[in-house]
C-alpha positions as a Python dict, from the first residue, in 0.01 Angstrom:
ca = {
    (1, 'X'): (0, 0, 0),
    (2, 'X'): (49, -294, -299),
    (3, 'X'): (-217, -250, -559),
    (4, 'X'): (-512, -495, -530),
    (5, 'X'): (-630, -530, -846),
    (6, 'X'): (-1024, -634, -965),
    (7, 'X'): (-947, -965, -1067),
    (8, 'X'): (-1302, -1001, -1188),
    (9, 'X'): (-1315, -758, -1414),
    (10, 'X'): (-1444, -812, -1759),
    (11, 'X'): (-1143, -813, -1999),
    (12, 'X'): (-1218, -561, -2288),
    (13, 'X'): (-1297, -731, -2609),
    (14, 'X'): (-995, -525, -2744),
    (15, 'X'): (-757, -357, -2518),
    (16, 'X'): (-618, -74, -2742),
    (17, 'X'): (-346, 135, -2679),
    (18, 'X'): (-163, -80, -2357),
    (19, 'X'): (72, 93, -2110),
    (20, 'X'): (264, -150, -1907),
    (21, 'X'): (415, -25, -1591),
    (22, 'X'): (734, -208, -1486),
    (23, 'X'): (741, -283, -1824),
    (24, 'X'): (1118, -417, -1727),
    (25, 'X'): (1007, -735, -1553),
    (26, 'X'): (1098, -1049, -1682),
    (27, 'X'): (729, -1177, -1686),
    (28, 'X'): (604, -788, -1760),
    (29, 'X'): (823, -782, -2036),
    (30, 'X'): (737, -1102, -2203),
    (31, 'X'): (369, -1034, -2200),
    (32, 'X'): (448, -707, -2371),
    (33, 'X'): (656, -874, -2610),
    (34, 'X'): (377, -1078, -2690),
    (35, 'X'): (104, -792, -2770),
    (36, 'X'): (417, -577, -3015),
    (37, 'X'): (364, -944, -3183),
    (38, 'X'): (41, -910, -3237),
    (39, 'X'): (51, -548, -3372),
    (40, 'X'): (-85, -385, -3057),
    (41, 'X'): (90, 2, -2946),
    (42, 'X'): (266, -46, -2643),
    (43, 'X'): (448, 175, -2418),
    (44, 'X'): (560, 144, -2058),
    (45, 'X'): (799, 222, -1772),
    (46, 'X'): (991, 95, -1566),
    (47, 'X'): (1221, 255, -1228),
    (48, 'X'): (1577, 131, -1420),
    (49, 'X'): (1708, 100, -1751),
    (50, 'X'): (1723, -272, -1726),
    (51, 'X'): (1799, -583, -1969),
    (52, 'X'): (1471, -640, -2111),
    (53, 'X'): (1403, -281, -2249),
    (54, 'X'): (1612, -243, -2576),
    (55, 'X'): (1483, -534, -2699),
    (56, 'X'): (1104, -425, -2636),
    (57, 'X'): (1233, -54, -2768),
    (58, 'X'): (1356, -296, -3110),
    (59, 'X'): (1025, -397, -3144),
    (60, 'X'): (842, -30, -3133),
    (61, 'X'): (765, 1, -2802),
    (62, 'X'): (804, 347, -2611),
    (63, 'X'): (933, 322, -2325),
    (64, 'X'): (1026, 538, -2082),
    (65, 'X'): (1269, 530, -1755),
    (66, 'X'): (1116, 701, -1455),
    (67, 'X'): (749, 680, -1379),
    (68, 'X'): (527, 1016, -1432),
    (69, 'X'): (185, 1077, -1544),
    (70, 'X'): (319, 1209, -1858),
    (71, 'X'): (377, 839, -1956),
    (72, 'X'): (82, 686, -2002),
    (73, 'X'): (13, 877, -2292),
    (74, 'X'): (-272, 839, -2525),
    (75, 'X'): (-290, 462, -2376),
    (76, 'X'): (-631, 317, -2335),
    (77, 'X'): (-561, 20, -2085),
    (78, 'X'): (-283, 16, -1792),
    (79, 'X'): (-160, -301, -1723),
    (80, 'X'): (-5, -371, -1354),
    (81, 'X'): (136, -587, -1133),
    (82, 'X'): (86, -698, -735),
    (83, 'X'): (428, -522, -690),
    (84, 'X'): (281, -169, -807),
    (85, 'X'): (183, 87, -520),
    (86, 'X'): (-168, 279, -519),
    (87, 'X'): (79, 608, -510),
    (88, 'X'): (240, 496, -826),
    (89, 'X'): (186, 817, -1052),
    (90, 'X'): (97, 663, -1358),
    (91, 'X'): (-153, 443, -1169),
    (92, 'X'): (-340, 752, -1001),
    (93, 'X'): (-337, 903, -1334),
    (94, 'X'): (-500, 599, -1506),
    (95, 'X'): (-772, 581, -1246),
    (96, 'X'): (-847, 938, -1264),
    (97, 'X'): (-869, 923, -1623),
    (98, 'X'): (-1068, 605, -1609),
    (99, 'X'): (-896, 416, -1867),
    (100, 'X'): (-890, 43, -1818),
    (101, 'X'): (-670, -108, -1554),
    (102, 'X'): (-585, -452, -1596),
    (103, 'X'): (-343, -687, -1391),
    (104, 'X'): (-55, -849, -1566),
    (105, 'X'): (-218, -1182, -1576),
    (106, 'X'): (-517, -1088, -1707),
    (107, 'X'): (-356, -961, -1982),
    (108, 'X'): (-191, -1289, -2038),
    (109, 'X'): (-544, -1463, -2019),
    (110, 'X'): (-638, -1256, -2301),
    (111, 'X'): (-386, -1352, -2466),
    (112, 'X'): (-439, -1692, -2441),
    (113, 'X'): (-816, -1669, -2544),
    (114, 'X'): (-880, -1939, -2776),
    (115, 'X'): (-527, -2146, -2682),
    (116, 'X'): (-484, -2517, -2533),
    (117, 'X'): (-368, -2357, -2186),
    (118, 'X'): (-68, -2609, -2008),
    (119, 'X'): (-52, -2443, -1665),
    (120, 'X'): (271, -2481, -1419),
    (121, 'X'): (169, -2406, -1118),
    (122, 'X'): (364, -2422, -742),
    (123, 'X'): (517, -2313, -462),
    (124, 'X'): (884, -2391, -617),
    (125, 'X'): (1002, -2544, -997),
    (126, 'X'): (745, -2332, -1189),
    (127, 'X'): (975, -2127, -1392),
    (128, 'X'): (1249, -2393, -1435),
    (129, 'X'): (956, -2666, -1522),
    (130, 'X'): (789, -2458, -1756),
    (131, 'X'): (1107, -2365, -1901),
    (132, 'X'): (1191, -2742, -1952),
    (133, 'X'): (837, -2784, -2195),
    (134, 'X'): (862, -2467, -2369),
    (135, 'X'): (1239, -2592, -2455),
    (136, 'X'): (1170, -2940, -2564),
    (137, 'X'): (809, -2831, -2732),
    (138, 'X'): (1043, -2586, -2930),
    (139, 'X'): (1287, -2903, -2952),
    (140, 'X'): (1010, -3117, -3116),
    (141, 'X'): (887, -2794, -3385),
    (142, 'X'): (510, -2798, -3231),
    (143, 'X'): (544, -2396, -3239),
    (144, 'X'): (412, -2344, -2851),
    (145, 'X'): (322, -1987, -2742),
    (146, 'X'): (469, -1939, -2416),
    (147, 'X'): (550, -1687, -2099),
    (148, 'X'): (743, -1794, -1835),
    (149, 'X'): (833, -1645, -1556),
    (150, 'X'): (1243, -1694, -1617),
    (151, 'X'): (1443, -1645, -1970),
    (152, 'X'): (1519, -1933, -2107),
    (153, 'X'): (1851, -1969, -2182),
    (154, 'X'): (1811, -2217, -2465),
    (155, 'X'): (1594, -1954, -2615),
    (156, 'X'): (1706, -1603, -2526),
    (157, 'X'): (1364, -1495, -2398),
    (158, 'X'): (1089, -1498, -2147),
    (159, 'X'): (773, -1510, -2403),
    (160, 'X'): (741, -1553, -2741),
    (161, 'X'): (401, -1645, -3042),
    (162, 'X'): (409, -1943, -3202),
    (163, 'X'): (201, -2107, -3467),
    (164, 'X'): (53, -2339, -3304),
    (165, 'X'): (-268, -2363, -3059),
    (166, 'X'): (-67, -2482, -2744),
    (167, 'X'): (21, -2190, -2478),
    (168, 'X'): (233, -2285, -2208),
    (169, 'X'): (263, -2050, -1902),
    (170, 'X'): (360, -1978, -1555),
    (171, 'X'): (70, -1956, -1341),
    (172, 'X'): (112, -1790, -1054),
    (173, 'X'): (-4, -1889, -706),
    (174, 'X'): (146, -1569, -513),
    (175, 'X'): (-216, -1341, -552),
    (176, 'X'): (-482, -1622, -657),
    (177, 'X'): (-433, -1503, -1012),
    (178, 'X'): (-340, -1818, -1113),
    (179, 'X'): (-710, -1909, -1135),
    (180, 'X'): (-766, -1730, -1414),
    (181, 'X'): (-674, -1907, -1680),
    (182, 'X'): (-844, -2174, -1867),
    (183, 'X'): (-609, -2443, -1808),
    (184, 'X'): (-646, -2771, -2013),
    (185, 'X'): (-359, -2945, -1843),
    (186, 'X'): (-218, -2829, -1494),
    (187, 'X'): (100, -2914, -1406),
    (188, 'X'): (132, -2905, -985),
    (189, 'X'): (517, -2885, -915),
    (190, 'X'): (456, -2882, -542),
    (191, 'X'): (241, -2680, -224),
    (192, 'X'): (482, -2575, -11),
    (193, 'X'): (296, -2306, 196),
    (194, 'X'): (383, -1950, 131),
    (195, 'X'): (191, -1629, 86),
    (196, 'X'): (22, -1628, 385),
    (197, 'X'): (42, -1261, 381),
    (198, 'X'): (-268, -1357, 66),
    (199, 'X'): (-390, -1622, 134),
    (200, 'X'): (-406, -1601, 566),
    (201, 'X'): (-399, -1947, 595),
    (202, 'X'): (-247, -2293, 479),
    (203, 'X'): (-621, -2414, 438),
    (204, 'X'): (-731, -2091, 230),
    (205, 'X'): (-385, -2189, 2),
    (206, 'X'): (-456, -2547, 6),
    (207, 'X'): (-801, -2497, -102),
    (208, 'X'): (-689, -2216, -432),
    (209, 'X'): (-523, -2529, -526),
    (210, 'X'): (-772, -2759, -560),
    (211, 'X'): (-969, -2490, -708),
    (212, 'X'): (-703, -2478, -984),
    (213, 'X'): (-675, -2794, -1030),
    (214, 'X'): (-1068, -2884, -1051),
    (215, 'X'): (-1084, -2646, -1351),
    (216, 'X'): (-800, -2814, -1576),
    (217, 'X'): (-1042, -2937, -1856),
    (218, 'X'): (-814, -3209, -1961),
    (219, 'X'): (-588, -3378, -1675),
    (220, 'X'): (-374, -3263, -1331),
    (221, 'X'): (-68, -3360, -1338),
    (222, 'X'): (63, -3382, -998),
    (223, 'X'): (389, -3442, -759),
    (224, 'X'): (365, -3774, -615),
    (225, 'X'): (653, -3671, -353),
    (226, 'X'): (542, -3334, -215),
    (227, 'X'): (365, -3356, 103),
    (228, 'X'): (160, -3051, 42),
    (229, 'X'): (58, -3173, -305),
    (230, 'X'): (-21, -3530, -180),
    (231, 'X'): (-265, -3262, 122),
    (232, 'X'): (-496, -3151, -218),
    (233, 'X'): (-509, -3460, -353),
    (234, 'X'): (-805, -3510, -111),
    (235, 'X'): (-935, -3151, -227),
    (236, 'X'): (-952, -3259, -587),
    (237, 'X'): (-1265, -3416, -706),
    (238, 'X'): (-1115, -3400, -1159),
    (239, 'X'): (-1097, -3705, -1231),
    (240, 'X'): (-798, -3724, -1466),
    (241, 'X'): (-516, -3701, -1227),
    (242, 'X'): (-127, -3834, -1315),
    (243, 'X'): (109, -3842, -1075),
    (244, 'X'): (520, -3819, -1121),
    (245, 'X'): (791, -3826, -868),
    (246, 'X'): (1038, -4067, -712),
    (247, 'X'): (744, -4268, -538),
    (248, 'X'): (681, -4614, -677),
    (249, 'X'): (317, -4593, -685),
    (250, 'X'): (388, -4252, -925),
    (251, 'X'): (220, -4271, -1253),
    (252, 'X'): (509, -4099, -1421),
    (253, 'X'): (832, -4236, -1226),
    (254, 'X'): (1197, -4097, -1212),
    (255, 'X'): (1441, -4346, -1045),
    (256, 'X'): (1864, -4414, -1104),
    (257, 'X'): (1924, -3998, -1061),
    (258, 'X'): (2266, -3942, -1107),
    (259, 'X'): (2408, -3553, -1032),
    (260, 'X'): (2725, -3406, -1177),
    (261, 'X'): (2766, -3094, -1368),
    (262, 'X'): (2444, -3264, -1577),
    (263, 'X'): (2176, -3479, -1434),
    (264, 'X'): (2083, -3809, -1645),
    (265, 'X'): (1820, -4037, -1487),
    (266, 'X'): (1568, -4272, -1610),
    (267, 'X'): (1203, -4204, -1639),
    (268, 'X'): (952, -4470, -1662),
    (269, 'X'): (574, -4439, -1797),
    (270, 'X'): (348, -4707, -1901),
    (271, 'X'): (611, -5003, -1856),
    (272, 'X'): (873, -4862, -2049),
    (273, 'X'): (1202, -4680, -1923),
    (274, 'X'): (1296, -4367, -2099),
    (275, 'X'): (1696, -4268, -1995),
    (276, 'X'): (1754, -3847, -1987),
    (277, 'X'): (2043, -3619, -1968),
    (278, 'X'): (1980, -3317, -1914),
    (279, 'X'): (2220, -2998, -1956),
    (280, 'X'): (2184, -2879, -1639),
    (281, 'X'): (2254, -2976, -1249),
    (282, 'X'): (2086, -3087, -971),
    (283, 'X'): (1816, -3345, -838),
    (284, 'X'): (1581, -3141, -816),
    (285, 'X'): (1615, -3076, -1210),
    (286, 'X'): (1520, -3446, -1313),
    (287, 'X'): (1215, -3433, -1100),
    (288, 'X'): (1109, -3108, -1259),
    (289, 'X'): (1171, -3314, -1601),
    (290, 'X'): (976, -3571, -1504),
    (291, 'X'): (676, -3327, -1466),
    (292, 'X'): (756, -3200, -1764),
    (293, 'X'): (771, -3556, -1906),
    (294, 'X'): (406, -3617, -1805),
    (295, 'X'): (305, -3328, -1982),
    (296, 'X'): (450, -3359, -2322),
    (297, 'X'): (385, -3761, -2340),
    (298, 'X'): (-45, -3590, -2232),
    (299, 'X'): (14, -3348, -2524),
    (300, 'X'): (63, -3659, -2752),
    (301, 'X'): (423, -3698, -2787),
    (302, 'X'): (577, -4011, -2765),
    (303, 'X'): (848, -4150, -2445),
    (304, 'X'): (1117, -4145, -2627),
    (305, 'X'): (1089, -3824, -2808),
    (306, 'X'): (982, -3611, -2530),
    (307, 'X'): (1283, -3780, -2320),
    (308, 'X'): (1518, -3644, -2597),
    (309, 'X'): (1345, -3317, -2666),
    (310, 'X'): (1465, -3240, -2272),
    (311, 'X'): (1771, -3253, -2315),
    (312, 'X'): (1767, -2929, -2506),
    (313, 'X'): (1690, -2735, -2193),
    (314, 'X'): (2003, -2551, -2091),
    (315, 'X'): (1833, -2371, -1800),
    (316, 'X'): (1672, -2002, -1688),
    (317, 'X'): (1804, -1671, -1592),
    (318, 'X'): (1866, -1728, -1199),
    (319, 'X'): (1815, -2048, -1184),
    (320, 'X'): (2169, -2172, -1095),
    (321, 'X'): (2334, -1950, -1306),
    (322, 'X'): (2725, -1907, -1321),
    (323, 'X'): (2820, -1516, -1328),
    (324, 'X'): (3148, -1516, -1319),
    (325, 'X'): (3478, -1707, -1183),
    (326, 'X'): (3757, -1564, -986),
    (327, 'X'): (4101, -1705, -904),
    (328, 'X'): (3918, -2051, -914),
    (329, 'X'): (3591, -1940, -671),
    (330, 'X'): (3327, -1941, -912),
    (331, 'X'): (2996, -1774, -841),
    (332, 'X'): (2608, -1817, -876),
    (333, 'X'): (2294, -1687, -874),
    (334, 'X'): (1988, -1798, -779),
    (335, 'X'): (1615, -1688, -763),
    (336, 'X'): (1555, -1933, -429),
    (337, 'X'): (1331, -1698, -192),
    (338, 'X'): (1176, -1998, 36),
    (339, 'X'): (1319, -2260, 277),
    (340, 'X'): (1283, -2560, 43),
    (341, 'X'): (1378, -2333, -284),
    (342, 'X'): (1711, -2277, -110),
    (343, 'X'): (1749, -2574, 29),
    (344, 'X'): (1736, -2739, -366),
    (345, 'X'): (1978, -2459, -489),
    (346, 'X'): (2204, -2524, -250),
    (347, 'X'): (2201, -2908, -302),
    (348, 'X'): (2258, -2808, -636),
    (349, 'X'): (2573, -2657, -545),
    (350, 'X'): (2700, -2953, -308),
    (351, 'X'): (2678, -3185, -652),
    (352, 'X'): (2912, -2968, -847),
    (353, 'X'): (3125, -2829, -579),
    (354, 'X'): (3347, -3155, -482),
    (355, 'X'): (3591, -3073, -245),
    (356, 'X'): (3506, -2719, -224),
    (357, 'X'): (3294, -2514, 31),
    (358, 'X'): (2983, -2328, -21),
    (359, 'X'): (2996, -1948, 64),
    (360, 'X'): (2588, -1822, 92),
    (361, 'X'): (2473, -1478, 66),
    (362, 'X'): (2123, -1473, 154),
    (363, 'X'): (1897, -1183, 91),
    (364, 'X'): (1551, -1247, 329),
    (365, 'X'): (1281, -1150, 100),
    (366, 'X'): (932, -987, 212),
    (367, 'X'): (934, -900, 616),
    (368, 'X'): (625, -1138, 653),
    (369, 'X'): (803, -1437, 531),
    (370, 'X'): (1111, -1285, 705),
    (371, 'X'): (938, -1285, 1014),
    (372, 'X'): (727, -1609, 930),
    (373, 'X'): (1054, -1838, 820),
    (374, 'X'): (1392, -1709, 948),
    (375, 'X'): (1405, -2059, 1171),
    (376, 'X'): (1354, -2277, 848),
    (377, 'X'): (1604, -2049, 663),
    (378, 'X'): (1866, -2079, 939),
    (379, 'X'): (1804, -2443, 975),
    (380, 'X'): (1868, -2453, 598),
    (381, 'X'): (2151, -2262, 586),
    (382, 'X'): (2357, -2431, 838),
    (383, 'X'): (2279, -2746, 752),
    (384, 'X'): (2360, -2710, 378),
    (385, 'X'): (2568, -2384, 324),
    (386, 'X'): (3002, -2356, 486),
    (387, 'X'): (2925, -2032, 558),
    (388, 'X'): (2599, -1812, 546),
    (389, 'X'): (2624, -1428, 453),
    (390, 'X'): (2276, -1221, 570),
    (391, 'X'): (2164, -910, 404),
    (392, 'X'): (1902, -689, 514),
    (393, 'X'): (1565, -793, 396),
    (394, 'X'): (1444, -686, 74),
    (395, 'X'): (1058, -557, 144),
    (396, 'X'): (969, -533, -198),
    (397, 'X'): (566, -491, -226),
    (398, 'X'): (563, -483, 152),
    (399, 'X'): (545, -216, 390),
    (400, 'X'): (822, -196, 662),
    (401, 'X'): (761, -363, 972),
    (402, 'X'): (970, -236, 1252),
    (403, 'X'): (1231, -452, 1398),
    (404, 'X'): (1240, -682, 1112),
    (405, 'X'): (1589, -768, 990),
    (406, 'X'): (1818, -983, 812),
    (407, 'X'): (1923, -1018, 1153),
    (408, 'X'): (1627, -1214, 1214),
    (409, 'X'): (1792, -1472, 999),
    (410, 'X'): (2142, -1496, 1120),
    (411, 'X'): (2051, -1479, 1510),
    (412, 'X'): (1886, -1883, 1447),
    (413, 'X'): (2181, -2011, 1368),
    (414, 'X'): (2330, -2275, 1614),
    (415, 'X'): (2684, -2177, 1521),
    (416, 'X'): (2726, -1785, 1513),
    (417, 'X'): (3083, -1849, 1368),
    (418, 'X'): (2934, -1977, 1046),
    (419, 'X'): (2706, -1664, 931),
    (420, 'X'): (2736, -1283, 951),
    (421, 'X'): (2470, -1035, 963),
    (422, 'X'): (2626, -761, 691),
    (423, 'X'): (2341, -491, 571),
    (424, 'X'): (2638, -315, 400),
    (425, 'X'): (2686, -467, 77),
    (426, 'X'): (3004, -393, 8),
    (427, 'X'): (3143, -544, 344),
    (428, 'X'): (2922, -843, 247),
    (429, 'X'): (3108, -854, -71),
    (430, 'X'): (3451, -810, 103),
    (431, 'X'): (3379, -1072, 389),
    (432, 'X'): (3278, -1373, 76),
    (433, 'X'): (3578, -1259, -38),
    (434, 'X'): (3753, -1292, 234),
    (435, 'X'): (3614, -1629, 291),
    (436, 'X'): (3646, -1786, -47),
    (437, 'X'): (3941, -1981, -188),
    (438, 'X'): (4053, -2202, -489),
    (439, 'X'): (3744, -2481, -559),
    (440, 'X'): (3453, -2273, -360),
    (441, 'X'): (3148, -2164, -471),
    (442, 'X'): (3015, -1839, -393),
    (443, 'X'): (2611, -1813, -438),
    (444, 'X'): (2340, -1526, -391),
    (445, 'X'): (2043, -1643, -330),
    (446, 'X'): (1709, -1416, -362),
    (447, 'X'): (1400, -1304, -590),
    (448, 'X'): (1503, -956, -471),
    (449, 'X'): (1750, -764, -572),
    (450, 'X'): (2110, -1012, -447),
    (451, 'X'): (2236, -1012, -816),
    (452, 'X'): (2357, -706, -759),
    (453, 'X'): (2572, -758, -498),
    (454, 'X'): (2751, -995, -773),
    (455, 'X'): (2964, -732, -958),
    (456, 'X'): (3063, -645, -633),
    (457, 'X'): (3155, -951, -558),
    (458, 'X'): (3352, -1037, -844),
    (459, 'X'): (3551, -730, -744),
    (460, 'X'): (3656, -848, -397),
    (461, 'X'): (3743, -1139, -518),
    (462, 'X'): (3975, -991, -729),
    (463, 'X'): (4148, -725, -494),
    (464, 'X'): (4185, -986, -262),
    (465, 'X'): (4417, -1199, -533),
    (466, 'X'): (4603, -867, -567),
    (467, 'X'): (4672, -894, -249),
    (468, 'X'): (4820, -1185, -229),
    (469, 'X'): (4542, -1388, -38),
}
């Protein structure tokens, strides 16, 4: 079973010697990153030798590849996430030895002990959103601490200290940890109900919301578009509440989106227009900037500077992100692991694609949402996607459930002749290949483990041009 960690607990006035384990996370890492900066020990493990390490390794950390008892050292405080198992054997060890056990995020809240909190919070846009004010905070020299739950390209990390007071993080929703923190200002991307397998209910994850948003100590800012966020507006008794979206009543509005291999759009706020260009694609992207507007403009910044600061954002790891190109198929990767997430990513794609088809491989994540969603997915899919690869179903934290698979997914579709249930990677690799020509896009799309089908793809791709296809 997934650990459940004591979110109450009391967090240790000083946390000592910290083992982290999945230290190789991109959100893991960063918090790490953040305690070597403030001349803490640190040590951890992780299953792979994966991209984050060296650099942690750089900055004295010892880490080691494998997990065993043996690891955790002279350390006086594990630090965990949801994803862990109660078998783990460093976990056991650290329980046994009753050192202190702390989940990831309360490790970041005591970090950000004495810090003006800006919280992104929702179901979809955290990472990217977050990204987008860390990037133009940076832009605009106010020295923001930060973890996100994404590297940011622009940067070349996930975390980093700054000088200043403000701390801007990804809070999230998935376990409830979210209310930790003491937010000043909450940014609400959207509430797009997922992690049922938590929460048990759309009311119980409606209501966390509210929660989190009731305890911002300065102002909500909130999607005027999103269904679910417009559902906890009647939850929320703060006060200070700004809206942003499309919607003309929005507080913060975004209108005149244009979509190309850059987004510009106009933003307007307090009677004055504000035009942006951002350096990456997609609608989606200028309403995440408009969120992000709203908070820098609450922070004290000025329209016009905060609409130039965004245009420094250049994106996140997996958010979009071009891997490679292949006898003129070029192919992405994206985190999307929900209906609506794919949905965006994919409408991402249509901008930039022009002529050109749209080749998915989808990796179901979790057999509770696999089970939960595969209709929406399908619908998704073949409304949005040329042709729709399925891989099995990634269970991550999850136990097995039997009968659950990727062919859950593929058997929705309308059209059978327009997806392919493939648990082999490889022949998923071959069959995009075989699909893809000159001007097509080829996309994974998954918070699992679909990025590293890519290689593979890339491959195929080529063979078949050595073939003479």
């Amino acid at each position: 079973m997934p650990i459940k960690p004591d979110l109450s607990l009391t967090l240790p006035a000083d946390p000592g010697k910290l083992h982290f384990v999945g230290i190789g996370g991109s959100g893991m890492s960063g918090i790490a990153r953040m305690f070597l900066e403030a001349g803490y020990q640190v040590s951890g493990s992780d299953r792979d030798e994966g991209p984050y390490l060296q650099g942690l390794r750089d900055l004295g950390a010892r880490i080691s590849v494998g997990h065993d008892a043996a690891n955790i050292a002279d350390a006086d405080t594990l630090v965990v996430t949801s994803a862990l198992w109660e078998d783990n054997p460093e976990y056991v060890a650290a329980r046994e030895r009753g050192l202190t056990i702390l989940h990831r995020s309360q490790a970041l809240k005591w970090l950000t002990t004495g810090k003006r909190v800006v919280s992104v919070a929702g179901a979809h846009g955290k990472t990217t959103s977050a990204g987008m004010i860390v990037s133009a905070l940076l832009e605009l020299e106010a020295g923001p601490n930060f973890v996100n739950g994404g590297v940011i390209s622009s940067v070349g990390t996930s975390a980093a200290s700054g000088p200043s007071d403000l701390f801007v993080l990804e809070a999230d929703e998935s376990d409830g940890s979210f209310l930790l923190y003491d937010t000043a200002i909450a940014l609400i991307t959207n509430v797009d109900s997922d992690h049922l397998d938590h929460y048990g209910s759309v009311g119980a994850f409606d209501a966390a919301f509210g929660i989190f948003a009731d305890r911002a100590s300065e102002l909500v800012i909130l999607s005027s578009d999103d269904s679910g966020a417009q559902r906890i507006r009647e939850l929320i008794s703060n006060k200070n509440v700004v809206t942003f979206g499309e919607s003309a009543d929005a507080d913060v509005r975004v209108r005149d989106i244009v979509t190309a291999d850059a987004v510009t759009f106009t933003v307007t706020w307090k009677g004055a227009d504000y035009p942006v260009t951002l350096g990456v694609a997609g609608r989606h992207n200028a309403i995440n900037a408009t969120g992000a507007f709203a908070v820098l403009v609450a922070l004290g910044f000025e329209g016009q500077s905060a609409a130039r600061a965004l245009g420094a954002f250049g994106g996140t790891k997996r958010r979009f992100e071009l891997k490679g190109e292949r006898r003129g198929v070029k192919v992405y990767d994206d985190y999307a692991h929900h209906p609506s997430e794919a949905a965006a990513a994919l409408a991402t794609a249509r901008s930039v694609v022009g002529g050109g088809r749209i080749i998915a491989i989808h990796q179901p994540h979790l057999f509770s949402r696999t089970q939960l969603m595969s209709p929406q997915f399908a619908a998704v899919y073949e409304e949005m996607a040329d042709h729709t690869i399925v891989l099995d179903v990634d269970g991550a934290r999850e136990d097995p459930v039997e009968g659950v698979t990727g062919e859950f997914v593929s058997r929705e579709f309308t059209d059978q002749s327009r997806v392919d249930f493939l648990p082999d990677w490889q022949a998923a690799a071959q069959r995009a290949a075989e699909l893809a020509r000159d001007g097509d896009i080829v996309m994974t799309l998954s918070c699992g483990s679909v990025y590293r089908i890519v290689p593979q793809v890339l491959e195929a791709l080529d063979a078949e041009s050595g073939s003479g296809h």
